[in-house]
N, CA, C and O atoms as a DFTB+ gen file, in Angstrom:
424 C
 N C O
     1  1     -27.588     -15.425      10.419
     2  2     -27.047     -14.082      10.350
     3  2     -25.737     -14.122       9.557
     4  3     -24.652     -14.532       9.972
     5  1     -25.968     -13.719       8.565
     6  2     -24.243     -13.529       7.876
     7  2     -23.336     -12.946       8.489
     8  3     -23.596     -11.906       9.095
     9  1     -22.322     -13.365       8.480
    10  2     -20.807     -12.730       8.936
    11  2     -20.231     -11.430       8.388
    12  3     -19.382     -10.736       8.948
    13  1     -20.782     -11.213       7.276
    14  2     -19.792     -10.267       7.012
    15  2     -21.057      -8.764       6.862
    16  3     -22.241      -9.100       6.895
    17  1     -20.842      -7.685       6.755
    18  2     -21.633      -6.558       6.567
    19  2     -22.052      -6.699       5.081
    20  3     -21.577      -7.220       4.073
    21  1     -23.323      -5.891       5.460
    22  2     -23.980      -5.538       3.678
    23  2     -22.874      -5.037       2.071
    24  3     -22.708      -5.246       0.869
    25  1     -22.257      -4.039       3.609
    26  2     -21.339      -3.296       2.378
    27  2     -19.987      -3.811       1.842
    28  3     -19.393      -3.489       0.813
    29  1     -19.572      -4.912       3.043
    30  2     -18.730      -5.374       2.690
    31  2     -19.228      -6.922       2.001
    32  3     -18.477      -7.473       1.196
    33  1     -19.886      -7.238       2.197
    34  2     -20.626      -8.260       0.820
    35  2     -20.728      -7.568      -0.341
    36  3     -20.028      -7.983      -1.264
    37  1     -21.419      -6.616      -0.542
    38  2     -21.233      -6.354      -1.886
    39  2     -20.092      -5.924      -2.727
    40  3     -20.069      -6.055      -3.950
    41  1     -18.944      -5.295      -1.859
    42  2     -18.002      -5.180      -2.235
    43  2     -17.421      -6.614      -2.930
    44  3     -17.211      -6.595      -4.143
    45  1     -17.156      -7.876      -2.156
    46  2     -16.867      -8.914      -2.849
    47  2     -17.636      -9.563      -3.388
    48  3     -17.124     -10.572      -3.873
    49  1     -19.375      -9.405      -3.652
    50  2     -19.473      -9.721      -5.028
    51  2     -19.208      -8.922      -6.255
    52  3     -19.081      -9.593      -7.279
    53  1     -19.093      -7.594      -6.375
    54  2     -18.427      -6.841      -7.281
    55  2     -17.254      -7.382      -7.664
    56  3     -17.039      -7.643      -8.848
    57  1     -16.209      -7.649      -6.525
    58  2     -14.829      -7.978      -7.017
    59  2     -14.997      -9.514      -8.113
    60  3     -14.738      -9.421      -9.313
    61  1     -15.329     -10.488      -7.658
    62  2     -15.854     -11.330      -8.339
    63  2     -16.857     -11.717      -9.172
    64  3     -17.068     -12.860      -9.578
    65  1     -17.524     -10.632      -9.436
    66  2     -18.397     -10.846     -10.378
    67  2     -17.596     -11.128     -12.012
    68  3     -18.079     -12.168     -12.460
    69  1     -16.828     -10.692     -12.742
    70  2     -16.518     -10.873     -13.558
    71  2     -15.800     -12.313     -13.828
    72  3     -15.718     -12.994     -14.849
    73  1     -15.266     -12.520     -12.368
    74  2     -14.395     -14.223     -12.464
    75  2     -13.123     -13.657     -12.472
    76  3     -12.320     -14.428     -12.997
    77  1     -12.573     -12.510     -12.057
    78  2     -10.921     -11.911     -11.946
    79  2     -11.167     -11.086     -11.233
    80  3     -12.147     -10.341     -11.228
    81  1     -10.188     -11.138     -10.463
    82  2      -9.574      -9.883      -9.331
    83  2      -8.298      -8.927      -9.714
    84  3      -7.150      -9.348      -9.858
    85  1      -8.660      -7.734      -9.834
    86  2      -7.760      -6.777     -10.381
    87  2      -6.866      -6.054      -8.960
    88  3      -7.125      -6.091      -7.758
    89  1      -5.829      -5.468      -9.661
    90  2      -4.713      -5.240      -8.382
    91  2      -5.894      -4.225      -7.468
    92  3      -6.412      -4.329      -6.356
    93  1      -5.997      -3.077      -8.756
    94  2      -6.864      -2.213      -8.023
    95  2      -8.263      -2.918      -7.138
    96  3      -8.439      -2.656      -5.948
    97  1      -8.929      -3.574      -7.699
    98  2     -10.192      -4.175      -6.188
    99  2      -8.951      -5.208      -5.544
   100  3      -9.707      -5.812      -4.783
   101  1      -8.224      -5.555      -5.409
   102  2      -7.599      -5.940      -4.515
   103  2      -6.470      -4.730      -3.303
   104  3      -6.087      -4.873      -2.142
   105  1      -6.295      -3.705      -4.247
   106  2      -6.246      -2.903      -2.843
   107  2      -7.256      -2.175      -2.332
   108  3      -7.213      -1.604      -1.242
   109  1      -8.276      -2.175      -3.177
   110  2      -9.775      -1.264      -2.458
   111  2      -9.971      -1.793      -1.637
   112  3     -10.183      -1.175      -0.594
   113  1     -10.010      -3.363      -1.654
   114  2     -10.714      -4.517      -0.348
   115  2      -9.689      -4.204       0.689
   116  3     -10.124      -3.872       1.792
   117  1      -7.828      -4.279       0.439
   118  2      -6.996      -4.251       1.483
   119  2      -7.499      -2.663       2.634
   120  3      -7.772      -2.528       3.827
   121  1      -7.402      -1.753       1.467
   122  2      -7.521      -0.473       1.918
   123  2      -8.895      -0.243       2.795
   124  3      -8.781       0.484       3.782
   125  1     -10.312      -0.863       2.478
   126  2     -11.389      -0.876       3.043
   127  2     -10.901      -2.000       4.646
   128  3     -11.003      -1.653       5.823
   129  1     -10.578      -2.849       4.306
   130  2     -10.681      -3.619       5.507
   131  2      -9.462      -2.910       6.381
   132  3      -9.506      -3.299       7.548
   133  1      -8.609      -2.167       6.178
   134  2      -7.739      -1.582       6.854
   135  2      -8.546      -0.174       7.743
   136  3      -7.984       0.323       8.718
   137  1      -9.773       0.294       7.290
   138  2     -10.398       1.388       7.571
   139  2     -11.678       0.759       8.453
   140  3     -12.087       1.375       9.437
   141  1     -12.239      -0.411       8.067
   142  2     -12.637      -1.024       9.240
   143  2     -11.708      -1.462      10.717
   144  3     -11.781      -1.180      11.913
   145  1     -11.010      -2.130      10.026
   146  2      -9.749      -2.071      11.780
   147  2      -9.497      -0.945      12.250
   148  3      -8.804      -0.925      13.268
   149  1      -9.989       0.398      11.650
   150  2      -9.602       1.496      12.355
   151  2     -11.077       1.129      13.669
   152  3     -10.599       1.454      14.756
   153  1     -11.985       0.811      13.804
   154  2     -12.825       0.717      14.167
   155  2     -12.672       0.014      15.548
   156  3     -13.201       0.004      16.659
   157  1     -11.778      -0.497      14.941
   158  2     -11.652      -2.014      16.319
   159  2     -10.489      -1.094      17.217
   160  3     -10.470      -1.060      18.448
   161  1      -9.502      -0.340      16.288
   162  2      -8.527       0.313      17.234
   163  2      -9.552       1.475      18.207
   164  3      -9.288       1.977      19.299
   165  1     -10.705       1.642      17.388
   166  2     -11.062       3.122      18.282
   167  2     -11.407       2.705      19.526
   168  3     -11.120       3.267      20.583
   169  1     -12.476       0.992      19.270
   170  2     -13.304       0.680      20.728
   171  2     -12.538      -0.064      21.278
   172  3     -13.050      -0.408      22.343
   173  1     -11.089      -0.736      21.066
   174  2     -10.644      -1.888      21.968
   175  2      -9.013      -1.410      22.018
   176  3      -8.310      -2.053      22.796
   177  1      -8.363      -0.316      21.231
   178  2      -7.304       0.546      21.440
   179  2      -6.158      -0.213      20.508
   180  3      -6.542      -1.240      19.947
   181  1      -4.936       0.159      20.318
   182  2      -3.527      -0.073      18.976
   183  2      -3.542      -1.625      19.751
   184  3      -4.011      -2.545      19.081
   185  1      -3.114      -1.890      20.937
   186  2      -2.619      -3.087      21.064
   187  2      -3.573      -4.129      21.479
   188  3      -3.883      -4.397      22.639
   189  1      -3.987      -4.664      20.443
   190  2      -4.980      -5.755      20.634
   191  2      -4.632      -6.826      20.304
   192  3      -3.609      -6.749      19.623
   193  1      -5.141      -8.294      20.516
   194  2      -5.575      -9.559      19.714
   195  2      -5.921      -9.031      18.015
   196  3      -5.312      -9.152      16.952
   197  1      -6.846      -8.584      18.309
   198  2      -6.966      -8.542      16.556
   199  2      -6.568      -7.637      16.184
   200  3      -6.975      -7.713      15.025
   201  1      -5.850      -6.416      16.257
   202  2      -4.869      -5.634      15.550
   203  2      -3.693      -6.154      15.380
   204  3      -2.961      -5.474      14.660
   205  1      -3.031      -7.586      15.982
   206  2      -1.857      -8.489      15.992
   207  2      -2.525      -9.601      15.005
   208  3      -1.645     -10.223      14.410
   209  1      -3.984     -10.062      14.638
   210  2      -4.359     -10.858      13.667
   211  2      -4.171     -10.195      12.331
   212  3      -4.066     -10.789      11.258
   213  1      -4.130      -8.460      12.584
   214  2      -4.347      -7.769      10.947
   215  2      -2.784      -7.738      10.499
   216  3      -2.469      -8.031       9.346
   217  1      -1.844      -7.374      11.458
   218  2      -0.642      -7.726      11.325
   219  2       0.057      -9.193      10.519
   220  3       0.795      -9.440       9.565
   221  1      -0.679      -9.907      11.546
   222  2      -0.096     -11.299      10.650
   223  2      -0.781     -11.665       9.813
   224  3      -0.635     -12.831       9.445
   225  1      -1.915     -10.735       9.102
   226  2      -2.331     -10.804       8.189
   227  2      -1.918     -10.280       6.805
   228  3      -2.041     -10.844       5.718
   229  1      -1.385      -9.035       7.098
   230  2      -0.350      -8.545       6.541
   231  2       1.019      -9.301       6.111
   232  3       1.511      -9.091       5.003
   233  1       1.591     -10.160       7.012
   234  2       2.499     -10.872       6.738
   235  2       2.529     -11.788       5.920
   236  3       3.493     -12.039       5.197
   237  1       1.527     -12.357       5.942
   238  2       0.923     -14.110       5.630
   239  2       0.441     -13.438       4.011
   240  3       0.263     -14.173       3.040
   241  1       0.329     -12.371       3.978
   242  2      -0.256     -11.749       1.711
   243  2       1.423     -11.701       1.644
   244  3       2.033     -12.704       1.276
   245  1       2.173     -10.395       2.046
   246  2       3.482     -10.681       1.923
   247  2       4.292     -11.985       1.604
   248  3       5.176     -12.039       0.749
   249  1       3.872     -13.065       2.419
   250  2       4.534     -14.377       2.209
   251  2       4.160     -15.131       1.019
   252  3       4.926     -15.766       0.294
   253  1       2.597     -14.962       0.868
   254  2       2.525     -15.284       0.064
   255  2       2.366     -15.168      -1.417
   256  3       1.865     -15.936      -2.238
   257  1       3.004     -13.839      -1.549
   258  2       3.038     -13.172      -2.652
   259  2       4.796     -13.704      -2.764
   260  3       5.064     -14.121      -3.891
   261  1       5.770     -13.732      -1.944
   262  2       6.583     -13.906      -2.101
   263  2       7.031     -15.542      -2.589
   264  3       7.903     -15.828      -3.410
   265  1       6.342     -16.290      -1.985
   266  2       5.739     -17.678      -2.254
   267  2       5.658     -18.235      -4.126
   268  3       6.363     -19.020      -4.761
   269  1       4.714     -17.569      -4.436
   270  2       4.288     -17.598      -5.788
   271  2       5.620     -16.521      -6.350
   272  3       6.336     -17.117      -7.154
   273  1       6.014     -15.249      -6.108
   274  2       7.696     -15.184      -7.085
   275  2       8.159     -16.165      -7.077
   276  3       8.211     -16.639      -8.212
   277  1       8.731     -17.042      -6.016
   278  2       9.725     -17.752      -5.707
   279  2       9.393     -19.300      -6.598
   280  3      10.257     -20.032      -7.082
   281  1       7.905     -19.516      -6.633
   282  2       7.362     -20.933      -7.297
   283  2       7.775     -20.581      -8.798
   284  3       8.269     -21.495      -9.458
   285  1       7.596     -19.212      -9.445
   286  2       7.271     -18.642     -10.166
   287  2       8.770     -18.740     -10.943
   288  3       8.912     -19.350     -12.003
   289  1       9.795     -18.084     -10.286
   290  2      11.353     -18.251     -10.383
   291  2      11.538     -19.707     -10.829
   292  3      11.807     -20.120     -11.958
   293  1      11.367     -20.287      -9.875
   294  2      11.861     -22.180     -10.126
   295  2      11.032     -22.793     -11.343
   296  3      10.953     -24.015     -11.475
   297  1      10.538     -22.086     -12.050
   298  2      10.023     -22.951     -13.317
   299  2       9.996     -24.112     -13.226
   300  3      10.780     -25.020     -13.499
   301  1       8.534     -24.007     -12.610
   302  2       8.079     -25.495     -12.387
   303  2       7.387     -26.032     -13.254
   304  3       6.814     -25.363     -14.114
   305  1       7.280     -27.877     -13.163
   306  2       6.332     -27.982     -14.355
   307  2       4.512     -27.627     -14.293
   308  3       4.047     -26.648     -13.709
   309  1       4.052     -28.207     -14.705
   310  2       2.347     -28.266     -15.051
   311  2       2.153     -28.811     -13.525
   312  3       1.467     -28.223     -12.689
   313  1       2.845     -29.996     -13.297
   314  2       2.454     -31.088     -12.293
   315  2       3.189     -29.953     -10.900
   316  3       2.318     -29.667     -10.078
   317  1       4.272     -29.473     -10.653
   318  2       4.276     -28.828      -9.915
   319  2       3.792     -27.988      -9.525
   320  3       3.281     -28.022      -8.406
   321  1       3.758     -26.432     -10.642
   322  2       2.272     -25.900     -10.296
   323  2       1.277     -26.082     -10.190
   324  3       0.671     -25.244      -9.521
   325  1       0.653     -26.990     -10.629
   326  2      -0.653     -27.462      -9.424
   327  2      -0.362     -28.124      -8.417
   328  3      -1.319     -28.077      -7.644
   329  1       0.534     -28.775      -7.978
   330  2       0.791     -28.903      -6.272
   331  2       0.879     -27.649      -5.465
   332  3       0.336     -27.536      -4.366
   333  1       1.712     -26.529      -6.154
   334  2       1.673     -25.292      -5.970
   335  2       0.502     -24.556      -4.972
   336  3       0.591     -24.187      -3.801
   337  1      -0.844     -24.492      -6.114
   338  2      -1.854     -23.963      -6.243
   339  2      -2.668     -24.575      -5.331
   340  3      -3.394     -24.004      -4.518
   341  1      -2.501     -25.982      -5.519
   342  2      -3.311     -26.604      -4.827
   343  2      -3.148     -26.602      -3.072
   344  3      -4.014     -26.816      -2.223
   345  1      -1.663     -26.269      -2.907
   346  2      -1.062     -26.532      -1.271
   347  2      -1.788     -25.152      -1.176
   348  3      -2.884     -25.311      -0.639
   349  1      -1.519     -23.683      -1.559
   350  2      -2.037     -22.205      -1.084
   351  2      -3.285     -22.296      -1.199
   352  3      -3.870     -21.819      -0.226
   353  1      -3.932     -22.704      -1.972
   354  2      -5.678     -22.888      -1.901
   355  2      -6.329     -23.491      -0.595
   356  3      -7.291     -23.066       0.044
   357  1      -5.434     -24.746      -0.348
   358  2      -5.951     -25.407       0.840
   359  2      -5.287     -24.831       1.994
   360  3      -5.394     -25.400       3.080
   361  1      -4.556     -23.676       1.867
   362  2      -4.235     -22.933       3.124
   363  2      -4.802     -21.752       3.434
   364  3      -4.572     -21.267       4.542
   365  1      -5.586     -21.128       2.569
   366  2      -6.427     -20.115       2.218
   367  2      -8.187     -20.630       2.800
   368  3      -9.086     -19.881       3.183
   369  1      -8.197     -21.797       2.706
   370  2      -9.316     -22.364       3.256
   371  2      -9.624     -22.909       4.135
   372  3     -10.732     -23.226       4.566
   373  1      -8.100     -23.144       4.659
   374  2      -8.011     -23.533       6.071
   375  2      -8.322     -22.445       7.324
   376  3      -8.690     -22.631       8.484
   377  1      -7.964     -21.063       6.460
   378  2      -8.121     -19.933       7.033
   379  2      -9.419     -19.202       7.615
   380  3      -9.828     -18.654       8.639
   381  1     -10.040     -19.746       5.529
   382  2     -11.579     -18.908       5.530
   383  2     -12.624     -19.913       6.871
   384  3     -13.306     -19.402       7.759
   385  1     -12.419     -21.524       6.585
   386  2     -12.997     -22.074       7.650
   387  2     -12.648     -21.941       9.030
   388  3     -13.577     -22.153       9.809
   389  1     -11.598     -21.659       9.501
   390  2     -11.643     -21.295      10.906
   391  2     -11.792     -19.813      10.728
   392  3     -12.037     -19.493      11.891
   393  1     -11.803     -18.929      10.180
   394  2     -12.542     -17.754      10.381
   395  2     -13.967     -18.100      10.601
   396  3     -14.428     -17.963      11.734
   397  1     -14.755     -18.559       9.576
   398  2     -16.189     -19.100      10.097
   399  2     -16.638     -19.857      11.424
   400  3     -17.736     -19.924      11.978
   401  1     -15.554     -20.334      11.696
   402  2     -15.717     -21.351      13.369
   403  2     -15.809     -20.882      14.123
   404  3     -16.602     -21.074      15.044
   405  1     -14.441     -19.503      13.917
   406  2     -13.925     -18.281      15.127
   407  2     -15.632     -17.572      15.216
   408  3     -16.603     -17.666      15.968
   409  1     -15.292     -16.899      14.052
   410  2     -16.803     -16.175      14.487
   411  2     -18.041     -16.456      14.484
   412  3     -18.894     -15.577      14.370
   413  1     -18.366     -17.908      14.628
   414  2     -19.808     -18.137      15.353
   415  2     -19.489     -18.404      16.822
   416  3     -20.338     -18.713      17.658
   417  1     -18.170     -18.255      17.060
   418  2     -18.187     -17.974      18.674
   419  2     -18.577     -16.958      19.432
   420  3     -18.978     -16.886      20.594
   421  1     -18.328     -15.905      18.288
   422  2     -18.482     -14.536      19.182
   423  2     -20.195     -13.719      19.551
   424  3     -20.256     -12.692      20.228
């Protein structure tokens, strides 16, 4: 059984189909998955577990948008930016895999 919905699969193969993510499908996806959590607020109410996961989810793009200015500022070399890239990639996947772990629990 896949994890994620029909509609929201196709949404991210659209976004990636070309091989780039534009600001705009990157706030369609923010803005869509923000209108699904309305969902979770209707059946489980504002103060939840996972309305405090969308929160620090919120935080953790913030950070790491702030992350990459800040790498971005320090003019780093070749060899640094890919330590860069390479440390947020493997934290991004550290994410997507325990998301997959989390939810074959449920």
């Amino acid at each position: 059984m896949p994890l994620t919905s029909k509609s929201l699969e196709e949404m991210i193969n659209e976004i990636y189909q070309d091989g780039r993510v534009s600001f705009v499908e990157y706030k369609a996806l923010r803005d869509d998955a923000d209108r699904r959590m309305e969902a979770v607020i209707r059946e489980f109410g504002q103060h939840n577990t996972v309305t405090a996961f969308q929160k620090a989810m919120d935080v953790a793009m913030q950070l790491l948008q702030l992350a990459i200015i800040d790498a971005k500022k320090a003019k780093l070399t070749d060899t640094g930016e890919a330590i860069v890239k390479d440390a947020v990639v493997a934290q991004v996947e550290y994410l997507r895999v325990g998301s997959d772990l989390a939810l074959h629990l449920l």
